[in-house]
VMD Tcl script that draws the C-alpha trace (Angstrom):
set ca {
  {-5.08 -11.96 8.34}
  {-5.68 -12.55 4.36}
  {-7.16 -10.09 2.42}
  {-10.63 -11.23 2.35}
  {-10.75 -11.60 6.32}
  {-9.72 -7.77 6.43}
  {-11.96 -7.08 3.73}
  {-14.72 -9.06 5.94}
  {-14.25 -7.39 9.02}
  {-14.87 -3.66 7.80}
  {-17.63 -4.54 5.94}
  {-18.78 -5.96 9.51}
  {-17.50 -3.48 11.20}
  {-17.05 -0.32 9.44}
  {-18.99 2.92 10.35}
  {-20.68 4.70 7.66}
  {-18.92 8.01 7.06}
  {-18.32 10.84 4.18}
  {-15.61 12.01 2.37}
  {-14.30 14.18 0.00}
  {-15.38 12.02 -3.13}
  {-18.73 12.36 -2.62}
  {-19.51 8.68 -2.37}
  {-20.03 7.48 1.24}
  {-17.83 4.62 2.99}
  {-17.82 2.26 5.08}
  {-14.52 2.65 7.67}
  {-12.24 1.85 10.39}
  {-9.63 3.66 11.66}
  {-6.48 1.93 12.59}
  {-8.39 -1.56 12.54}
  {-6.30 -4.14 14.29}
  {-6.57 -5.75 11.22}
  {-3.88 -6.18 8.90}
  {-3.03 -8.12 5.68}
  {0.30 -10.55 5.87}
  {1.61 -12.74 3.26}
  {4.63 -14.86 3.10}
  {5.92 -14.32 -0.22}
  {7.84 -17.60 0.23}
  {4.93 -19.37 -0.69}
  {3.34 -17.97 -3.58}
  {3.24 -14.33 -5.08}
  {-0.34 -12.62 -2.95}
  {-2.20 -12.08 -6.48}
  {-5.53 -12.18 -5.77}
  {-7.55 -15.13 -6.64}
  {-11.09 -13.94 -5.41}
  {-10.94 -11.94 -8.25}
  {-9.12 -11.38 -11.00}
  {-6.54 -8.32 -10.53}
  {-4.94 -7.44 -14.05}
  {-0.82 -8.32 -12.65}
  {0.32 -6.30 -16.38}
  {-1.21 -3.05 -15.23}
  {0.02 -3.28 -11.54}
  {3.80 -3.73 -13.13}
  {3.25 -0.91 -15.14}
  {2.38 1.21 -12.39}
  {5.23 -0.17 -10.34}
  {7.94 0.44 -12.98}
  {6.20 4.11 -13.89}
  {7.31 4.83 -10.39}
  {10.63 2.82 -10.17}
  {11.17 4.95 -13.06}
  {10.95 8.78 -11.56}
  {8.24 9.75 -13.89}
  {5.45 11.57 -12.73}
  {3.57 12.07 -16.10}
  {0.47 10.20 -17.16}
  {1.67 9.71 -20.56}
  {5.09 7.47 -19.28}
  {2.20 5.11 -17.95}
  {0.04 4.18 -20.85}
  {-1.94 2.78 -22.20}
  {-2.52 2.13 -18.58}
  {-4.83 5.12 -17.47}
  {-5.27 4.52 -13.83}
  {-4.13 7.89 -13.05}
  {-5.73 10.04 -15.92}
  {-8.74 11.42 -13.89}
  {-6.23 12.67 -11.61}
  {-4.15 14.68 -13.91}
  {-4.56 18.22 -15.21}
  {-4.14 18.74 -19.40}
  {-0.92 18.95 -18.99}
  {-0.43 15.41 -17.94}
  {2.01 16.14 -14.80}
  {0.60 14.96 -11.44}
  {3.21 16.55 -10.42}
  {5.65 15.57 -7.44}
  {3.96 11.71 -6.69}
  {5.68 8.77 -5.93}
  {8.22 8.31 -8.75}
  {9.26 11.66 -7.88}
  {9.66 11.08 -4.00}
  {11.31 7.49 -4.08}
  {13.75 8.83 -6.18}
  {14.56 12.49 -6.14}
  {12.69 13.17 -2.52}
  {13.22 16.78 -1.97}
  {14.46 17.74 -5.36}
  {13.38 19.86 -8.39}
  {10.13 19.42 -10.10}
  {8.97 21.60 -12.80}
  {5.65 22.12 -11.07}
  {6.96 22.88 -7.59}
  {10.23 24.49 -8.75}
  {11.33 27.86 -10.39}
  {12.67 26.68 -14.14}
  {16.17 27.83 -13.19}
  {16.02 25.75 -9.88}
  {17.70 22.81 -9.81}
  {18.29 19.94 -7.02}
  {18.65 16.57 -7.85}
  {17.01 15.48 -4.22}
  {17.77 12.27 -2.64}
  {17.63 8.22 -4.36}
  {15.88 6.43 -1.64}
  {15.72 2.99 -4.16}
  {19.17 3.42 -4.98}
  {19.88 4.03 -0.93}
  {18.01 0.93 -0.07}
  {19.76 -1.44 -2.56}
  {23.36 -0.55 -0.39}
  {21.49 -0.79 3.21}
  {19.53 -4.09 2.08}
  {23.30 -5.22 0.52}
  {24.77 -4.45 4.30}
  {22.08 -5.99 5.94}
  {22.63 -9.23 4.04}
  {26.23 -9.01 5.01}
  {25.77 -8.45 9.09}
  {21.78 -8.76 9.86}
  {22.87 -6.85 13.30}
  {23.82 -3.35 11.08}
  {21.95 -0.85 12.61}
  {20.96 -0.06 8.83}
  {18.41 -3.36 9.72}
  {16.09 -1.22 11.34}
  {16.13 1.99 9.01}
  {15.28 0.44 5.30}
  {12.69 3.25 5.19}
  {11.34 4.26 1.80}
  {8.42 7.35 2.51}
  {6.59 8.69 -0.37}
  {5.18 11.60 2.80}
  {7.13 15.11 2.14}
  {4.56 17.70 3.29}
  {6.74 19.89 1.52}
  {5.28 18.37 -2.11}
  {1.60 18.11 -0.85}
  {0.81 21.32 -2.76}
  {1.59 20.74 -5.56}
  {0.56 16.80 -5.75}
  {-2.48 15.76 -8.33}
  {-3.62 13.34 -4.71}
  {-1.23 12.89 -1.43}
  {0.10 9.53 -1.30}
  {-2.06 6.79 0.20}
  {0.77 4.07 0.67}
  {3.19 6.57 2.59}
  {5.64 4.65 4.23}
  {7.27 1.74 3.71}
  {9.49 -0.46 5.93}
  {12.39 -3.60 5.26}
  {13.94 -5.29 7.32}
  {16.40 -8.60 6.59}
  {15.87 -11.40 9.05}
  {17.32 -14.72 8.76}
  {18.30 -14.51 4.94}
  {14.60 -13.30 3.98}
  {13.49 -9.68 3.09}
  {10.18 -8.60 4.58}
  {8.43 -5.86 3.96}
  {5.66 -3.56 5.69}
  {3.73 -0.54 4.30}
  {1.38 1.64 6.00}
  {-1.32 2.97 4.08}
  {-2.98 6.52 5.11}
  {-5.91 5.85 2.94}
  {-7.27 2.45 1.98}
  {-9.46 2.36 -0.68}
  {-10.12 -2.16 0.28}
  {-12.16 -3.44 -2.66}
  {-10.52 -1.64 -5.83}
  {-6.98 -0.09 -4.45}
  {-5.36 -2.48 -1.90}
  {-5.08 -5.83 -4.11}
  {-3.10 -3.68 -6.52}
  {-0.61 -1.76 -3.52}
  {-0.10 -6.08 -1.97}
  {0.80 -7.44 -5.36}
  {2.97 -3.90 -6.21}
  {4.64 -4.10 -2.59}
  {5.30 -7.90 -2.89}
  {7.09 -7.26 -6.60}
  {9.31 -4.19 -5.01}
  {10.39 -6.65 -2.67}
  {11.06 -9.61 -5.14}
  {12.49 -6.56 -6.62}
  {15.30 -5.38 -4.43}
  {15.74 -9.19 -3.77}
  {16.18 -10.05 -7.52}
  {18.64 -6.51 -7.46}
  {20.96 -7.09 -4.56}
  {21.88 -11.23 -5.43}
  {23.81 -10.86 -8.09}
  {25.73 -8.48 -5.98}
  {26.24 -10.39 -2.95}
  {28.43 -13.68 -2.20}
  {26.32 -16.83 -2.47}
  {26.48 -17.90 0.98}
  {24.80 -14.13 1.95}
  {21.97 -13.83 -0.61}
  {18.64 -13.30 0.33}
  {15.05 -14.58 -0.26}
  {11.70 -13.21 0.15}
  {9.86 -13.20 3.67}
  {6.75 -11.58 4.31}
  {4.83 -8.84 2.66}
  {2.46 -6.36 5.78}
  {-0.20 -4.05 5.07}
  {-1.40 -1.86 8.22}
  {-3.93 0.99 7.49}
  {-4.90 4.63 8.83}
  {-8.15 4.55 7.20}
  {-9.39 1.47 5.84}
  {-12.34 2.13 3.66}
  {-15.45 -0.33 1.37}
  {-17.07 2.70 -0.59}
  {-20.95 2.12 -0.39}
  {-20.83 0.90 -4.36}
  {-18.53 -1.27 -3.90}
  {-20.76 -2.96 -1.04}
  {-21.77 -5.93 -4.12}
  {-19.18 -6.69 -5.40}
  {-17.68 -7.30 -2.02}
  {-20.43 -9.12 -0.94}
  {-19.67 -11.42 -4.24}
  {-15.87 -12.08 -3.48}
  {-16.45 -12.76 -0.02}
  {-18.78 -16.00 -1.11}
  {-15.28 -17.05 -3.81}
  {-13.35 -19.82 -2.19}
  {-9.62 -18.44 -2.53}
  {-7.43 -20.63 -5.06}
  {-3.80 -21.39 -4.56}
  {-1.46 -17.96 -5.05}
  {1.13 -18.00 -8.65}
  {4.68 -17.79 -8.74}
  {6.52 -14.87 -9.57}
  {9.13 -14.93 -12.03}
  {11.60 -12.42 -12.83}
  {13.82 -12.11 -16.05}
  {17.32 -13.05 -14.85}
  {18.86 -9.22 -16.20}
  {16.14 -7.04 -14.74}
  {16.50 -5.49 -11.35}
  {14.98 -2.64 -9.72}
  {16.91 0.12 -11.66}
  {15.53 -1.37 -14.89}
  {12.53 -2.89 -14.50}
  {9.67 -2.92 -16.99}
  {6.28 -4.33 -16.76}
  {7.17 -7.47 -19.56}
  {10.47 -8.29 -17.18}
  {7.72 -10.09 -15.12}
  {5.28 -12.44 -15.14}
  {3.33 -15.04 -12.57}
  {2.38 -18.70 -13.78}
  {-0.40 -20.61 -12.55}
  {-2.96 -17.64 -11.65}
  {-6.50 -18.97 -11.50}
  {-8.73 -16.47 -10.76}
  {-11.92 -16.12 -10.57}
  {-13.91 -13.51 -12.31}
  {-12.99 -9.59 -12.71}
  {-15.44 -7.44 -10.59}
  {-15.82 -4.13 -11.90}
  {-16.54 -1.02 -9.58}
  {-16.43 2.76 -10.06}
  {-13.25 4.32 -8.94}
  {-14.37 7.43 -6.47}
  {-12.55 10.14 -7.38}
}
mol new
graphics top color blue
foreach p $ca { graphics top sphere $p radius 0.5 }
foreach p [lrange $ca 0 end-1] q [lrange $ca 1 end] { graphics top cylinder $p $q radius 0.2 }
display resetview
């Protein structure tokens, strides 16, 4: 399904429910529905509504990056009404994807130290070997999880997109993520454009590496859901995209010297986005 058919059917659908934010929703748990996108033929940016692609790199490179402070991500502030003074959400996503299990200052004694495990780094060799022989039994294990119940404690908010799977299949890199919590009029645009970029990502990483005859394109970007979730002030504004007639998707492109290692926000940018108007909603927090 596209976005706005999934975004349809739990408005239809949905039963109303609370939560810890205060502000009721309207949900499904483990709809049948999910989102799929073949990144082949345009880059899933929104068009219904404007979704601000500058920010979402940000966030994406914050992460790419290891950082788990507020103040590595501005002036995007996304993340500030989750963070204490201090600025540290402590042991998130950057930290996870690339030192999962390892020292953080907030989880970990000052003279502790354990450099934890690179899952990006991991991925680039398994993604390199799957290009090589798509039968590798690596094929089915490009696994990147942002879930260590071990970190929950001492996280500023668990992860919502948790795990993450690739898989190489006839020279194209697909992706699918599964998302615990699915926040569908203000969160999940931003996670399908950031997922879509990792993969462009890791794509854009391992060519350069690989012999021409076994380089890679992108395939398809998945989103599944636990819970899938419209807020009840939000109800609107979805009401309003769902009467937009969707536009054609933009291209991605990618500075030739960036790759996922490196990657900042300004390495990227999409041509030909025509969106229609921004929607603004509060975020429940």
């Amino acid at each position: 399904m596209t976005y706005e058919q999934v975004l349809a059917h739990v408005l239809k659908h949905g039963q109303h429910v609370k939560n810890r934010t205060g502000v009721d929703t309207l949900s499904m748990f483990a709809p049948a529905a999910q989102i799929e996108a073949d990144l082949s033929t345009g880059f899933p940016l929104l068009t219904t509504k404007t979704v601000p692609f500058e920010k979402m790199a940000k966030e994406l490179s914050w992460f790419l990056s290891g950082s788990t402070s507020v103040k590595d991500l501005h002036p995007v502030k996304i993340w500030d009404a989750h963070a204490p003074d201090h600025g540290d959400l402590g042991p998130i996503y950057g930290h996870v994807w690339r030192r999962f299990g390892g020292s953080h200052p907030i989880s970990h004694p000052a003279h502790v130290y354990d450099p934890g495990h690179d899952q990006i780094a991991s991925l680039v060799h398994q993604i390199m070997d799957c290009a090589r022989d798509e039968s590798s039994a690596q094929n089915r294990r490009l696994v990147l999880s942002a879930w260590d119940p071990r970190a929950l404690p001492f996280q500023a908010l668990p992860p919502c997109h948790l795990l993450t799977q690739f898989q190489v299949r006839d020279r194209r890199l697909s992706c699918i993520m599964t998302m615990r919590s699915a926040d569908l009029f203000l969160g999940v645009p931003w996670n399908l454009a950031s997922y879509a970029l990792l993969t462009h990502l890791f794509v854009h990483t391992v060519n350069p590496l690989l012999p021409e005859a076994e380089r890679l394109t992108v395939g398809r970007v998945v989103i599944r859901f636990g819970d899938a979730h419209i807020y009840v002030n939000h109800v609107e504004q979805v009401l309003t995209q769902l009467e937009r007639e969707p536009r054609p998707f933009p291209r991605l492109v990618l500075l030739d010297d960036t790759d996922v290692y490196s990657f900042r926000s300004e390495h990227a940018l999409v041509t030909g986005y025509d969106p229609h108007p921004a929607l603004p909603a509060p975020v429940a927090v």
